[in-house]
C-alpha positions in Angstrom: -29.4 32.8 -12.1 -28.8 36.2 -14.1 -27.6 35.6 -17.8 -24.3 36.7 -16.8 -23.8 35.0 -13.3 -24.7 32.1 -15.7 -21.8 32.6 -18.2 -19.5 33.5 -15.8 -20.4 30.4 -14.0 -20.1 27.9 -17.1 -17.1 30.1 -18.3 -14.9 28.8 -15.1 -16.3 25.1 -15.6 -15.1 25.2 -18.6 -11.9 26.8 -18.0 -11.7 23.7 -15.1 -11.7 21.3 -18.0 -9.5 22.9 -20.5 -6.8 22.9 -17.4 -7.0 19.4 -16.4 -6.6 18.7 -20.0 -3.3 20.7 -20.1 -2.6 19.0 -16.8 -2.7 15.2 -18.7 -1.5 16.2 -22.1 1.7 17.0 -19.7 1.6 13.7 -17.9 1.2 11.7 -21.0 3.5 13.6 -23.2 6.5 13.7 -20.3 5.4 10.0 -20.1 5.9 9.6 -24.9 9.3 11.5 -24.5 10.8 8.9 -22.1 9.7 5.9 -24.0 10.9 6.8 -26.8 14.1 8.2 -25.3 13.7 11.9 -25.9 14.0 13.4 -22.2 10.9 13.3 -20.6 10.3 11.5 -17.3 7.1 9.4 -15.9 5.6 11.6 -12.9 2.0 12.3 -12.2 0.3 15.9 -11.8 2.4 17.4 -9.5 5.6 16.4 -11.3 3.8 17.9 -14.8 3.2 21.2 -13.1 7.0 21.2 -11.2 8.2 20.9 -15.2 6.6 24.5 -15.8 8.4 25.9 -12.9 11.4 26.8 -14.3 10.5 27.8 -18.0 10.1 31.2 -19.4 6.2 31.7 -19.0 6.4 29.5 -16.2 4.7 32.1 -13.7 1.9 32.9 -15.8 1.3 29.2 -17.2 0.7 27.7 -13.4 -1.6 30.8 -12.5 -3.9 30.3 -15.0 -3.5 26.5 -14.7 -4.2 26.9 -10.7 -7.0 29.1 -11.7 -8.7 27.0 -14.0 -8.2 23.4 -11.3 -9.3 26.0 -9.1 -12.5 26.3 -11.7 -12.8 22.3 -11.9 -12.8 21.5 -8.3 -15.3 24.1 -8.0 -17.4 22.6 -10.8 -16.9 18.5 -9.1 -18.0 19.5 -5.7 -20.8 21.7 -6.6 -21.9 19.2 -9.1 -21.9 16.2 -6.8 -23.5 18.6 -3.6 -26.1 19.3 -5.9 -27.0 16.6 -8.0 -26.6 18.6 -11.2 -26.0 15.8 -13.4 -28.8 13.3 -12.3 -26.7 10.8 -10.5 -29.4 10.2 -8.4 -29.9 8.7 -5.0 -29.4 5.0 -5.7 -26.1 3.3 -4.6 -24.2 4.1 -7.8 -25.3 7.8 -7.8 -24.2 8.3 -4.4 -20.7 6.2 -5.3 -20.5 8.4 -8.5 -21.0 11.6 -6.5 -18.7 11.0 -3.3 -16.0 9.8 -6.2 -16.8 13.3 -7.8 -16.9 15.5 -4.8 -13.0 13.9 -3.9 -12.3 14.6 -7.1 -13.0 18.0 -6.6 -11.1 18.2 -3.5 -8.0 16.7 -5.3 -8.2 19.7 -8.0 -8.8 22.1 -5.0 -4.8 20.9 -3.7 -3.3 20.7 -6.9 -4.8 24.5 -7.6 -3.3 25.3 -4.5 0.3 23.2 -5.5 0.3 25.5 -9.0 -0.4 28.8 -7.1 2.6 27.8 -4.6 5.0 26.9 -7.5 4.2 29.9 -9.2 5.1 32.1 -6.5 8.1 30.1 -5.0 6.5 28.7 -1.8 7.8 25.3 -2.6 10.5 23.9 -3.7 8.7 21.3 -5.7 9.3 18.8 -3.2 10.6 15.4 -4.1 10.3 11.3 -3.0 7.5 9.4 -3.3 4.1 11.2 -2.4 2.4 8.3 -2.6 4.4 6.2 -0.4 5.0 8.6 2.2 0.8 9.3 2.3 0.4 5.4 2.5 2.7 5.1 5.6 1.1 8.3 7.4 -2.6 6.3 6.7 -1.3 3.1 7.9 -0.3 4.8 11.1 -3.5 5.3 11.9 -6.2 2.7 13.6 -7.5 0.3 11.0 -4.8 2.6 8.6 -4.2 -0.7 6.7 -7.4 -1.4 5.6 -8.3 2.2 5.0 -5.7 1.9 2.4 -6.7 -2.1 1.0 -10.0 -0.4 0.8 -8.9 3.4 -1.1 -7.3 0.4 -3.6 -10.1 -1.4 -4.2 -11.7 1.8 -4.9 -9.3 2.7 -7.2 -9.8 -0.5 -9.4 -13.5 0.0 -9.3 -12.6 3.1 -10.5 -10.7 1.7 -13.4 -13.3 -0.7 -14.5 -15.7 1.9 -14.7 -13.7 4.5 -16.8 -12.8 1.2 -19.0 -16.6 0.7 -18.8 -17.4 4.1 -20.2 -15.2 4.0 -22.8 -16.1 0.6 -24.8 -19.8 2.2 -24.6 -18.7 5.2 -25.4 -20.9 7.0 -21.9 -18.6 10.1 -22.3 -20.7 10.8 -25.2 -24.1 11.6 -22.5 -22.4 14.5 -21.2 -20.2 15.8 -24.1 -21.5 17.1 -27.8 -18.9 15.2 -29.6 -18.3 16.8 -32.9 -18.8 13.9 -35.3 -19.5 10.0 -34.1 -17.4 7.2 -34.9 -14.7 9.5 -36.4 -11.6 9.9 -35.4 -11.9 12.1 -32.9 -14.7 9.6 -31.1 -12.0 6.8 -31.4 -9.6 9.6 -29.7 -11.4 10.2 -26.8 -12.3 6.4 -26.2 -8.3 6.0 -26.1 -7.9 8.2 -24.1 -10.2 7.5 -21.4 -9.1 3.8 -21.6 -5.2 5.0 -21.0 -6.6 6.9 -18.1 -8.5 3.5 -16.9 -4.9 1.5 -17.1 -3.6 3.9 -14.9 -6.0 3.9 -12.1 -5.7 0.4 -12.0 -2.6 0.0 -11.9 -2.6 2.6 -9.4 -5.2 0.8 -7.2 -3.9 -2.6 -7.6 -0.5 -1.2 -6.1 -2.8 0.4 -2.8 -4.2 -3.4 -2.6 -1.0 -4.9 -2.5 0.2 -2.4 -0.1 -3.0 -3.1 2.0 -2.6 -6.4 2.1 0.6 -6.6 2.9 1.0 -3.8 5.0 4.0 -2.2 2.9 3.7 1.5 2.4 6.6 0.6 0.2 4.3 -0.8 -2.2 1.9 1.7 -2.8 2.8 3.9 -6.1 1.2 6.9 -7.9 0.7 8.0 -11.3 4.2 8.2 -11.6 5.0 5.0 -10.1 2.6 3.4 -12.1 3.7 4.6 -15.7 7.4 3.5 -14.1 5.8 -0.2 -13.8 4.8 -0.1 -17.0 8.0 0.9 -18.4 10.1 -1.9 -16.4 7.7 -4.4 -17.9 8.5 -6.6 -21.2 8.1 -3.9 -24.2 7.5 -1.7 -21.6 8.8 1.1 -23.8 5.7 0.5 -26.5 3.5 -0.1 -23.6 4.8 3.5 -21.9 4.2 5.2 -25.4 0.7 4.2 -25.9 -0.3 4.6 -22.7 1.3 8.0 -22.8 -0.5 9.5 -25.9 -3.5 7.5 -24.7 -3.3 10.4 -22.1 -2.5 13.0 -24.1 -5.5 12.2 -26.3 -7.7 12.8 -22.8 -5.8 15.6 -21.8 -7.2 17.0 -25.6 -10.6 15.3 -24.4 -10.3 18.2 -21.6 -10.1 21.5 -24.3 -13.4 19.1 -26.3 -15.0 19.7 -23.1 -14.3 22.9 -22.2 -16.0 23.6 -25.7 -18.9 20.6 -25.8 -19.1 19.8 -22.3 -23.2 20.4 -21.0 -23.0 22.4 -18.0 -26.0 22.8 -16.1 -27.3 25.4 -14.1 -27.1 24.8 -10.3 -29.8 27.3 -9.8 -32.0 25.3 -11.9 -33.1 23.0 -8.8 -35.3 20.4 -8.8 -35.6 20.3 -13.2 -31.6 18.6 -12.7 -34.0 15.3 -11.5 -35.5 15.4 -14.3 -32.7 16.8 -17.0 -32.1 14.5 -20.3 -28.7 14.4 -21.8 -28.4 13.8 -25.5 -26.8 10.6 -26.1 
């Protein structure tokens, strides 16, 4: 890869990672504001993004927003395809690389979901995605265990972000700054917040599955309003909320620090070491 295909390359990784970051520090900021009664609401990505709609640099904000989730899904299903960051073939690295590649695909749609809210080809919708996408799955042979299993996923999920923050395995990937500072504590936070959140998320899919509720099932959104309606939910909203704000900041740390390897590089990715 040419120097400057190179840049231009790591340029829109990185661009993928400062987005998502804006992306959660909207989540978890919405989600501060209605603890603490200030406005706000508790909504997931898409609901973040419908709150830019309507302000003044709305337009311009979601474009380059779009652009950059645009840049990220780019980055996860490459990465994954590819191998780039030595996941290798074992079960784990094949786990870790399917989760990444649907990751991609995720940022792909919500790219996609800014660019239409930019331009006015939605009306920013409404409801309960995540129920509605639960009932269409449970519609389909076997739908109910598709979605028991998508939850158990999700938990898996959880216990491995939790996982990566107590030993701190962001750290492999990512030049932090300084180690055992502040910002270290930060970003372990942050990914922990993010690790409530996918459980609770999954745990609702389970309980959907194994019920066979649709009802059940709940998003991000639906998930920060479980933890609201719980005893001190409002405290338990609050941390949870700048616990996702400190990974959407995690996101512009990355777009800075974050290695990004070459995908021309080939067959030295096997073999690559990432600092600790």
């Amino acid at each position: 890869m040419t120097p400057d295909r190179k840049n231009l390359y790591q340029n829109i990784a990185r661009a993928g990672f400062a987005a998502r970051g804006v992306t959660y520090c909207l989540v978890g900021g919405l989600a501060f504001a209605a603890a603490i009664g200030s406005g706000g609401q508790t909504t997931g990505s898409t609901g973040a993004l419908r709150t830019l709609a309507d302000s003044t640099w709305g337009t311009v904000l979601l474009v380059l927003i779009g652009v950059g989730l645009f840049g990220y899904g780019m980055w996860r299903c490459l990465s994954a395809a590819l191998d780039l960051e030595n996941q290798g073939g074992g079960a784990k690295g094949k786990a870790r690389r399917i989760g990444h590649f649907f990751s991609g695909l995720f940022h792909f749609v919500l790219a996609v979901y800014a660019f239409m809210l930019a331009f006015g080809l939605t009306g920013g919708g409404g409801g309960n995605r995540a129920q509605s996408l639960t009932a269409r799955i449970m519609e389909w042979p076997g739908g109910r265990w598709i979605v028991l299993a998508l939850g158990v996923i999700g938990v898996i999920v959880a216990l491995e972000q939790a996982d990566k923050a107590i030993r701190e395995r962001y750290r492999k990937r990512t030049r932090i700054p300084e180690k055992g500072g502040w910002v270290n504590r930060g970003i372990k936070i942050g990914v922990l917040s993010r690790a409530v959140v996918f459980g609770i998320v999954g745990g609702f899919l389970v309980y959907a599955g194994l019920t066979a509720n649709p009802d059940q099932a709940r998003g991000v959104g639906g998930a920060l309003d479980w933890l609201q309606s719980q005893a001190w939910g409002g405290i338990l909203l609050a941390v949870v909320g700048l616990g996702l704000v400190a990974f959407g900041l995690f996101g512009f740390i990355q777009a800075r620090y974050r290695i990004i390897p070459d995908p021309e590089d080939g067959a030295s990715h096997s073999h690559r070491a990432y600092p600790a």
